[in-house]
C-alpha positions as CSV (number, residue, x, y, z in Angstrom):
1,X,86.1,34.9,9.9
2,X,85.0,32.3,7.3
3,X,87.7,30.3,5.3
4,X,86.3,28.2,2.4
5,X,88.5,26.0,1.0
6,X,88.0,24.1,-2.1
7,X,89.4,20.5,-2.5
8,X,90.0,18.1,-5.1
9,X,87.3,15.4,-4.9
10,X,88.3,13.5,-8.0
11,X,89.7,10.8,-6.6
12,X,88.1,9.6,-3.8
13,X,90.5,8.6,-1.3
14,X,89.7,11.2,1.8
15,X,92.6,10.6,3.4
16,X,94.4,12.3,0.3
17,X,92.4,15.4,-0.4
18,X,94.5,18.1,-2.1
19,X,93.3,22.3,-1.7
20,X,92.9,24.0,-4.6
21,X,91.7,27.1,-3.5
22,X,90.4,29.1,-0.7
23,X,88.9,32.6,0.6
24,X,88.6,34.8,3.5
25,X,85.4,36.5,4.1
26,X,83.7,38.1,7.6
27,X,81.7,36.5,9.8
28,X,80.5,33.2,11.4
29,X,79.0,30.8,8.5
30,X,75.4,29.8,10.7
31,X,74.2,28.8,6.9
32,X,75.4,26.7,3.6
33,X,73.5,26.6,0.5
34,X,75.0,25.6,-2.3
35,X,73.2,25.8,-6.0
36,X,75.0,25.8,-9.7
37,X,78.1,27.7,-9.1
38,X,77.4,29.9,-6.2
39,X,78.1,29.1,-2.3
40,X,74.9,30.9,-0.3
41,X,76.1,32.2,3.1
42,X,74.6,33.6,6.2
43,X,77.9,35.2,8.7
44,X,75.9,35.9,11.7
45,X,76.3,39.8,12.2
46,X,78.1,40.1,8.5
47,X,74.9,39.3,7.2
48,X,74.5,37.2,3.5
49,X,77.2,36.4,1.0
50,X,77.3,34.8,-2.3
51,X,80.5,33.3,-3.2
52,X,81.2,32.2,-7.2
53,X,82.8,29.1,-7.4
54,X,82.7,28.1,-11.1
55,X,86.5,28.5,-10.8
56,X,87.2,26.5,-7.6
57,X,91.1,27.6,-7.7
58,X,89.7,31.2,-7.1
59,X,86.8,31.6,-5.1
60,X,85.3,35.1,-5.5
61,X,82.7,37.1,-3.0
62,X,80.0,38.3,-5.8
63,X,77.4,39.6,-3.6
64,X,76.5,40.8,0.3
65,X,73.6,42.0,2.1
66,X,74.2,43.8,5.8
67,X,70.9,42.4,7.1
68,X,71.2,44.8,9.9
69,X,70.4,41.9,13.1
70,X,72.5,38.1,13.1
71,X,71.7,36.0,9.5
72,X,71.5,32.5,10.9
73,X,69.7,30.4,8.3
74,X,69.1,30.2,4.7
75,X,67.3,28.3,2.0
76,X,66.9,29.5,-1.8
77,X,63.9,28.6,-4.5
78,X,65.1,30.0,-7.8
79,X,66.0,33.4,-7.9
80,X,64.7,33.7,-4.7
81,X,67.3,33.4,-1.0
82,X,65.2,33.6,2.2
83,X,67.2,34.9,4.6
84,X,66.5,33.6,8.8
85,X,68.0,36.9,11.1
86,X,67.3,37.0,14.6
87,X,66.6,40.2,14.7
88,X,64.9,41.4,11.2
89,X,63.0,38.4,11.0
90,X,62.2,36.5,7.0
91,X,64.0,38.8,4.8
92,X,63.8,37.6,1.0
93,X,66.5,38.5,-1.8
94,X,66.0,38.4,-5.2
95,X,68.9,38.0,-7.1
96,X,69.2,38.5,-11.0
97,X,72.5,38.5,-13.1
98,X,74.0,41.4,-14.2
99,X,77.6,41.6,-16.2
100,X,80.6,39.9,-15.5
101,X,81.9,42.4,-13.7
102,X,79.2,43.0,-11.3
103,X,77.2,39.3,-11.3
104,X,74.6,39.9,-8.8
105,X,72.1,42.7,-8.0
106,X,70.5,42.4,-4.4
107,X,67.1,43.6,-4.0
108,X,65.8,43.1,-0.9
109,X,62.2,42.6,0.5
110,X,61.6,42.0,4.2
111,X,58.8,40.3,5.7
112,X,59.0,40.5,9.6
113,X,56.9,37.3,11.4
């Protein structure tokens, strides 16, 4: 299980830091990317996650990909998120925005090396 916590960076005395929010998701985070408002995941055998965190007090899971083999590493490029899985090799997902309601559409293309 992952548990991202958000704190309070504000003032900058670490021995202080005050949570403001957190969330559960599945998985072992192998990979961090962080762009905008949007935490970039890879869970090991969960696969990909995309977390919004524009509202740090409730971090929200907006997107997941099963990759089908272990996610381990990550980097993204734009729209683009280049998935590393042990198994299913480079996988690339291209992400667009959709409504509010449903922010990400996942659209995968895999490229096995």
């Amino acid at each position: 299980m992952v548990i991202l916590e958000a704190a309070d960076i504000s003032v900058p005395d670490s021995s202080n830091l005050q949570e403001v929010g957190s969330l559960n998701t599945e998985g072992t985070a192998l990979g961090v990317v962080i762009s905008g408002q949007y935490i970039y995941l890879t869970v090991g055998e969960a696969g990909f996650r995309v977390i919004d965190i524009s509202t740090p007090e409730t971090p929200v899971e907006v997107g997941s990909w099963d990759t089908n083999g272990t996610a381990r590493g990550l980097a993204g490029s734009g729209n683009l998120v280049f998935v590393a899985d042990a198994e299913q090799g480079l996988i690339v997902i291209i992400q667009t925005r959709l409504t509010r309601q449903q922010r990400f559409a996942i659209r995968l293309s895999k490229t096995v090396m």
